[in-house]
TINU-96981 format. One record per residue (C-alpha): residue number from 0; residue in three letters; x, z, y. Coordinates in nm, 2 decimals, always signed. Each point is the difference from the previous one (the first is absolute). Layout:
BEGIN
<site paro="NUM" guza="ALA" X="X" Z="Z" Y="Y"/>
...
% end
This chain:
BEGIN
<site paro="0" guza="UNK" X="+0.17" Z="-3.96" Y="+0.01"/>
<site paro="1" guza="UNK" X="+0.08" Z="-0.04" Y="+0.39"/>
<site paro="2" guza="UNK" X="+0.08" Z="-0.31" Y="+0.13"/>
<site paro="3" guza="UNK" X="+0.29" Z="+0.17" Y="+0.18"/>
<site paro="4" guza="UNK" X="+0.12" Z="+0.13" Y="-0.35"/>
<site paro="5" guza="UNK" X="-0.08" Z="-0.38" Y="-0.16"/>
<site paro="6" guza="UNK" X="+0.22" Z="-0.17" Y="+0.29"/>
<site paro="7" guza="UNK" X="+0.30" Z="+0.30" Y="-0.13"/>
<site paro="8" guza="UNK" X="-0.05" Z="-0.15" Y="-0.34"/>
<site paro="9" guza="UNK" X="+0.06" Z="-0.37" Y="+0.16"/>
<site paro="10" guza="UNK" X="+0.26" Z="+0.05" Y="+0.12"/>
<site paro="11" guza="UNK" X="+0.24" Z="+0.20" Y="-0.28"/>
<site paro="12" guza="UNK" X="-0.16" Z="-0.29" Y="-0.26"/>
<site paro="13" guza="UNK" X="+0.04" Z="-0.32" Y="+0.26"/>
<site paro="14" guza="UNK" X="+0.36" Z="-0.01" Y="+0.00"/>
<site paro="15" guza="UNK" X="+0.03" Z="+0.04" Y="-0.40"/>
<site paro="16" guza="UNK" X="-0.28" Z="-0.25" Y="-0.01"/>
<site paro="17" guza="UNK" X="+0.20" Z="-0.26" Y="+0.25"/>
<site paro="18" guza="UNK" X="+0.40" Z="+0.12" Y="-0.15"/>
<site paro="19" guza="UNK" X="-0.20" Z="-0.19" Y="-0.35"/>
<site paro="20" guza="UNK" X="-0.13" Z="-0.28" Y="+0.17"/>
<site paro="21" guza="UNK" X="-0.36" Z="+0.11" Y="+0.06"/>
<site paro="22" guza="UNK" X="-0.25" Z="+0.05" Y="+0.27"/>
<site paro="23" guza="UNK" X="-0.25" Z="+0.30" Y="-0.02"/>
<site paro="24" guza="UNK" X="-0.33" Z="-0.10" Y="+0.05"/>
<site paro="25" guza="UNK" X="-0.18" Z="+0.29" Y="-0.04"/>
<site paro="26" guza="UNK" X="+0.08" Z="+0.40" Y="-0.08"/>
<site paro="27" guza="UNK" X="-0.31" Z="+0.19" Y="-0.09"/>
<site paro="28" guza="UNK" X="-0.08" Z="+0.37" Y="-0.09"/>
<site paro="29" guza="UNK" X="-0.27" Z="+0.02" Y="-0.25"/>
<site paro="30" guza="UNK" X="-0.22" Z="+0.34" Y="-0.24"/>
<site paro="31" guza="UNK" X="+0.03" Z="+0.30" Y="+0.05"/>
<site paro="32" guza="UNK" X="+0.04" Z="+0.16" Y="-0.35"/>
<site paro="33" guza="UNK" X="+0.29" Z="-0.19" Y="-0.12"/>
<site paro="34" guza="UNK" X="+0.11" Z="-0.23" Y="+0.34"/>
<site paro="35" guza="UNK" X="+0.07" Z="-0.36" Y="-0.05"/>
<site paro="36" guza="UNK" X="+0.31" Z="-0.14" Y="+0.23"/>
<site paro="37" guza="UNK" X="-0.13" Z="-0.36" Y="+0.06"/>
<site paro="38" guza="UNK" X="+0.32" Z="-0.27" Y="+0.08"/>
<site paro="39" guza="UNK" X="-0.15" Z="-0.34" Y="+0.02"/>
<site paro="40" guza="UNK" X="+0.35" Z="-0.29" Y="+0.10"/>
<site paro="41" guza="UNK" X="+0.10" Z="-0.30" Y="-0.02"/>
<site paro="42" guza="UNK" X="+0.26" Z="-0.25" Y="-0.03"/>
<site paro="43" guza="UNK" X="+0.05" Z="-0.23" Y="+0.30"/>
<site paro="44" guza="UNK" X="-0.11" Z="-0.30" Y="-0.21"/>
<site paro="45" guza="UNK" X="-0.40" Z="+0.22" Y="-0.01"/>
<site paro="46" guza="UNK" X="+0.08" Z="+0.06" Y="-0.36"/>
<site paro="47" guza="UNK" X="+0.08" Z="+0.36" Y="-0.17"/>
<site paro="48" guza="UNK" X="+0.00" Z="+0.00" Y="-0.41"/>
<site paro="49" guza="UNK" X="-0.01" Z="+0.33" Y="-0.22"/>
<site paro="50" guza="UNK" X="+0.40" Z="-0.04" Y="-0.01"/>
<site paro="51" guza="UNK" X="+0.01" Z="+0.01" Y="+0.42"/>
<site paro="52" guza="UNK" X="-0.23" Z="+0.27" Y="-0.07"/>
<site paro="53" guza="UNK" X="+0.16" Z="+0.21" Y="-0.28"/>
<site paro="54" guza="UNK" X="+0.35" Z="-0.01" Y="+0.25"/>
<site paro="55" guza="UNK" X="-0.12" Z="+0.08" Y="+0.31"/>
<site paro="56" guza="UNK" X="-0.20" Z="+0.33" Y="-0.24"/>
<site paro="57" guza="UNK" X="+0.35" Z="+0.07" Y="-0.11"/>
<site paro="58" guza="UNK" X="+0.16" Z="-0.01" Y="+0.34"/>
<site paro="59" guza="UNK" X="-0.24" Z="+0.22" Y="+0.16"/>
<site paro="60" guza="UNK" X="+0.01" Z="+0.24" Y="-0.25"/>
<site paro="61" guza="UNK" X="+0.35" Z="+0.07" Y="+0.01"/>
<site paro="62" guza="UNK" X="-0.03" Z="-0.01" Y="+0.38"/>
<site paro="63" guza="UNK" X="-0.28" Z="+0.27" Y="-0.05"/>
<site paro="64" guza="UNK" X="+0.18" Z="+0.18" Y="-0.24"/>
<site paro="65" guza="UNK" X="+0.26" Z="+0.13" Y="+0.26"/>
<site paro="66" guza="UNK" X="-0.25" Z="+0.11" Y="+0.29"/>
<site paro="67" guza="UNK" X="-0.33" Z="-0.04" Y="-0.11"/>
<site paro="68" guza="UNK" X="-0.24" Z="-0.05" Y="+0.29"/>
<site paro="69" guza="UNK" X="-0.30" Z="+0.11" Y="-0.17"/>
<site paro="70" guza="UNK" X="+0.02" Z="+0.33" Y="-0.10"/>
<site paro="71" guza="UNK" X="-0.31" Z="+0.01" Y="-0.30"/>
<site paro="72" guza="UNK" X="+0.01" Z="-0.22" Y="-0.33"/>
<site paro="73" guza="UNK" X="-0.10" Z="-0.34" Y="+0.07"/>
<site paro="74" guza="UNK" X="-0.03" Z="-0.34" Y="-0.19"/>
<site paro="75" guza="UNK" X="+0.18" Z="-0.27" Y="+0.14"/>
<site paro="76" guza="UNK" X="-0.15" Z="-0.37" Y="-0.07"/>
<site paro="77" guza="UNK" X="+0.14" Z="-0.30" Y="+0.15"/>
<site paro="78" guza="UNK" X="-0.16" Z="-0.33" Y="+0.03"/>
<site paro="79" guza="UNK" X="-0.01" Z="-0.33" Y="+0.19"/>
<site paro="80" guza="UNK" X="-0.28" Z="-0.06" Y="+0.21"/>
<site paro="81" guza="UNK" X="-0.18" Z="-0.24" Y="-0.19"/>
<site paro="82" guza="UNK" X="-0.20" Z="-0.31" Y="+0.09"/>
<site paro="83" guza="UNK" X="-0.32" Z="+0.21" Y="+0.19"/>
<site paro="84" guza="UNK" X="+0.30" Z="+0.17" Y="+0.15"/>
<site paro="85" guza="UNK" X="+0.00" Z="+0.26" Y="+0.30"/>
<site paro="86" guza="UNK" X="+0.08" Z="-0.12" Y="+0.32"/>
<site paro="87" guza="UNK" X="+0.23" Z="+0.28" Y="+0.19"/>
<site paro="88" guza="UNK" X="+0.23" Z="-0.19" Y="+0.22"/>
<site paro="89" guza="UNK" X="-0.05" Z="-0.23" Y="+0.31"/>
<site paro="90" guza="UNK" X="+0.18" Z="-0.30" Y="-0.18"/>
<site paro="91" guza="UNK" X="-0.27" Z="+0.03" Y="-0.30"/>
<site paro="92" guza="UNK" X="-0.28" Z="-0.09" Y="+0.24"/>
<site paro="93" guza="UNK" X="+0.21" Z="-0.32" Y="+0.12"/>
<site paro="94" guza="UNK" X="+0.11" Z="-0.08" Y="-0.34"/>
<site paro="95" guza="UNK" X="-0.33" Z="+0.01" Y="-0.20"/>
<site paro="96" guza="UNK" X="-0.19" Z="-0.21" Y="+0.31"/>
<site paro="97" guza="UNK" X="-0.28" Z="-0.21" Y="-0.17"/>
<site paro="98" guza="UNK" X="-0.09" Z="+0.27" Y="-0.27"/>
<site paro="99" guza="UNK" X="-0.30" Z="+0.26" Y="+0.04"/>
<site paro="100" guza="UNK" X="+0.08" Z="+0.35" Y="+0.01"/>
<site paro="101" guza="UNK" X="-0.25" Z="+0.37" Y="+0.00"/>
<site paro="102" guza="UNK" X="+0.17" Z="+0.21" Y="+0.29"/>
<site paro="103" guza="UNK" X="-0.13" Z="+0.37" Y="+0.05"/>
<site paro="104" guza="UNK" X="+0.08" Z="+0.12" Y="+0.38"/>
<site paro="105" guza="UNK" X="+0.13" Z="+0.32" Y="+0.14"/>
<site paro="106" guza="UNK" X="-0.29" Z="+0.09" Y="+0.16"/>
<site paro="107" guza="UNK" X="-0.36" Z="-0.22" Y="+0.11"/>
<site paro="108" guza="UNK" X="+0.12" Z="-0.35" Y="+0.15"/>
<site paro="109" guza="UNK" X="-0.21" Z="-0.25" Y="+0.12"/>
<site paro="110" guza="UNK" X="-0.31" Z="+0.23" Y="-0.13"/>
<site paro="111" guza="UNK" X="+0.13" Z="+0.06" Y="-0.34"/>
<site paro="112" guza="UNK" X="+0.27" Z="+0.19" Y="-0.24"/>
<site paro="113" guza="UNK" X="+0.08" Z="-0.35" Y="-0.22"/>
<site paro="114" guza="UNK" X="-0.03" Z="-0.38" Y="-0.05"/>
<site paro="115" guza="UNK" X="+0.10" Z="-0.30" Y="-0.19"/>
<site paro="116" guza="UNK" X="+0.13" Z="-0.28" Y="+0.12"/>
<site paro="117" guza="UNK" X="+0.26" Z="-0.31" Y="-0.02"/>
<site paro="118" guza="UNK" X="+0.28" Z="+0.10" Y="+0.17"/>
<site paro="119" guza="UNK" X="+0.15" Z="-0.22" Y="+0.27"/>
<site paro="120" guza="UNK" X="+0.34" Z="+0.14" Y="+0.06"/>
<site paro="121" guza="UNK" X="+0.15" Z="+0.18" Y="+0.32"/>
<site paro="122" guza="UNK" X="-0.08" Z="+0.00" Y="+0.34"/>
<site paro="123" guza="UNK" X="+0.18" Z="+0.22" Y="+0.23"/>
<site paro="124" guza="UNK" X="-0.07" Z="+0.37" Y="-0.13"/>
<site paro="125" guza="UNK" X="-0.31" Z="-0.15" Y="-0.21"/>
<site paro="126" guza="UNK" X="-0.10" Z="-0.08" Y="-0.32"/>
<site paro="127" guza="UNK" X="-0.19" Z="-0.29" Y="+0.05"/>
<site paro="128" guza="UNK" X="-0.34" Z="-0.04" Y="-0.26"/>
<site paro="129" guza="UNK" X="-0.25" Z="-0.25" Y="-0.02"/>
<site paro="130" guza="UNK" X="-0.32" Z="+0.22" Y="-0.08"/>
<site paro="131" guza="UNK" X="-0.39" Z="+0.04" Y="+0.03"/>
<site paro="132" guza="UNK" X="-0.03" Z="+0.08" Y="+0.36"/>
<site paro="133" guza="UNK" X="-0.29" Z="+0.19" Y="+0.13"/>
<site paro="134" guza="UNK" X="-0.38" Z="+0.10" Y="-0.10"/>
<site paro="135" guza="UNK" X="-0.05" Z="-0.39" Y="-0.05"/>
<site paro="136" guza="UNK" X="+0.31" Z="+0.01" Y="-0.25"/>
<site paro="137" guza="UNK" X="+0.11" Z="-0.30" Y="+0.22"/>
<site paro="138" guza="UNK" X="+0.39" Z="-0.11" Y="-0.14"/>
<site paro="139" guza="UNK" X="+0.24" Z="+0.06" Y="+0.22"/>
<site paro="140" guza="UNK" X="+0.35" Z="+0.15" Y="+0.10"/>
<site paro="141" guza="UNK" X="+0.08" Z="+0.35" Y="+0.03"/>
<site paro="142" guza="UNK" X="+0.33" Z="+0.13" Y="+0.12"/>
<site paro="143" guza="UNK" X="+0.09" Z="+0.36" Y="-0.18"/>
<site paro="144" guza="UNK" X="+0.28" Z="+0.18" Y="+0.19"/>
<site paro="145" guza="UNK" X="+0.28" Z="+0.00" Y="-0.31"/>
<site paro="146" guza="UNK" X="-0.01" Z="+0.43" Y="+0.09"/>
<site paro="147" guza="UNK" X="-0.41" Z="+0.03" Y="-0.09"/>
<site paro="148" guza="UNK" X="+0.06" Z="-0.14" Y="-0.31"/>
<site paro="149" guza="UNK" X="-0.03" Z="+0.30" Y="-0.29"/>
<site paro="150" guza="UNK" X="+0.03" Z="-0.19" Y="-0.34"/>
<site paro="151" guza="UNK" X="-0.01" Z="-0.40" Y="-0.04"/>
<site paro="152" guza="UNK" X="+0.01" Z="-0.16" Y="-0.33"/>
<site paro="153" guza="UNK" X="-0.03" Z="-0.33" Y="-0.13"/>
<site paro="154" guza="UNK" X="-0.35" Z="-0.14" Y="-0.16"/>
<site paro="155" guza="UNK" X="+0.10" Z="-0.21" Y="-0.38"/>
<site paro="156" guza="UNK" X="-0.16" Z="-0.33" Y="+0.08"/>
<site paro="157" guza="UNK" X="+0.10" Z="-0.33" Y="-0.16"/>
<site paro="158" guza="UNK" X="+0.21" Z="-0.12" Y="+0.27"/>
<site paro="159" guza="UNK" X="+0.26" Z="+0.33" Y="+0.02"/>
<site paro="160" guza="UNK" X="+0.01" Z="+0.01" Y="-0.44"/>
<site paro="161" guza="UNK" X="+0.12" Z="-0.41" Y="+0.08"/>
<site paro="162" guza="UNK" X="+0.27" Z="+0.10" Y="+0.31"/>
<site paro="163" guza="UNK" X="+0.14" Z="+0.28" Y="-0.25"/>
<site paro="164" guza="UNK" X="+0.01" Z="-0.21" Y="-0.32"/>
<site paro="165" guza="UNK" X="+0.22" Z="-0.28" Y="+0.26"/>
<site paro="166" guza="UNK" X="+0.23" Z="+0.26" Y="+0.10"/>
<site paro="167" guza="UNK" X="+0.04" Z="+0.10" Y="-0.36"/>
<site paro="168" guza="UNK" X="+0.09" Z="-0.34" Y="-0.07"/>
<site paro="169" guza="UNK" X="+0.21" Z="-0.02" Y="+0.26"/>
<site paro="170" guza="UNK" X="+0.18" Z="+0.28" Y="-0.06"/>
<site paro="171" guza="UNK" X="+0.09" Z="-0.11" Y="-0.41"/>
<site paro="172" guza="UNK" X="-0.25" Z="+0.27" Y="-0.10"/>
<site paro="173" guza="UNK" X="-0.34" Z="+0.03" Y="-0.19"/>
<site paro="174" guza="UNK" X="-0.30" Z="+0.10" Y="+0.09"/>
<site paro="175" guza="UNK" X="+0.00" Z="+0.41" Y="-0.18"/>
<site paro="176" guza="UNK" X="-0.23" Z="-0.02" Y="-0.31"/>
<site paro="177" guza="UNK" X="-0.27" Z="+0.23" Y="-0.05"/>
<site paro="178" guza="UNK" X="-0.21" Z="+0.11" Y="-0.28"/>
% end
């Protein structure tokens, strides 16, 4: 799907997302066969459980119902972002500092189309990454201009599964159990 037609999306499901108490962190446009309308949100506190999941479903749905944007069938899932979550806005790249992240760019940037790196927050316009530098693979920091970044995600490592588990705590909520 266009990003033009992806940004249209954003901005009929933002303000149900935000009129619930949600931020959007993602809208995605998956298959071709039997589309999948991709809502990733969360509450302010980071957190988003299958109940914050199952209303924000409900209330774009009925939203939907009236004026449907999307003219073919679709399946519409809607998650949080996780703990290896993507990184899509300029305040995720201040607020998950410290942590290592696998960024793809727009186009070839400083000789190539992707890297991983720990992120070191905002300077300016840039993302700021400490990264193998050169032919030599020399450490060192890069600064990404925020527009050449395509997709950034963050890498599961021991220290981002321990920041999540103390904003669970924080937050009066356990860590989701899986099977």
């Amino acid at each position: 799907m266009p990003t033009t037609r992806i940004a249209e999306l954003e901005r009929l499901i933002g303000p149900i997302a935000e009129a619930l108490g949600y931020a959007l962190v993602r809208v995605r446009m998956s298959g071709a066969a039997r589309p999948v309308l991709q809502i990733m949100a969360e509450r302010p506190d980071g957190q988003m459980d299958v109940d914050d999941c199952a209303k924000l479903s409900r209330a774009i749905s009925t939203a939907f119902e009236e004026d449907d944007p999307i003219e073919s069938e679709y399946v519409l899932e809607v998650s949080s972002p996780g703990i290896d979550r993507p990184l899509t806005r300029r305040r995720d790249f201040e607020f998950y500092a410290g942590h290592q992240a696998k960024v793809e760019f727009k186009e070839m940037f400083d000789g190539r189309k992707r890297m991983r790196g720990t992120l070191k927050g905002l300077r300016g316009e840039d993302v700021i990454f400490e990264t193998e530098l050169g032919a030599d693979k020399v450490r060192g920091e890069l600064a990404v201009p925020y527009t050449m970044i395509g997709e950034a995600k963050l890498l599961l490592t021991d220290e981002l599964i321990e920041q999540d588990l103390k904003r669970r705590k924080a937050a009066g909520k356990a860590p989701a159990q899986t099977e």
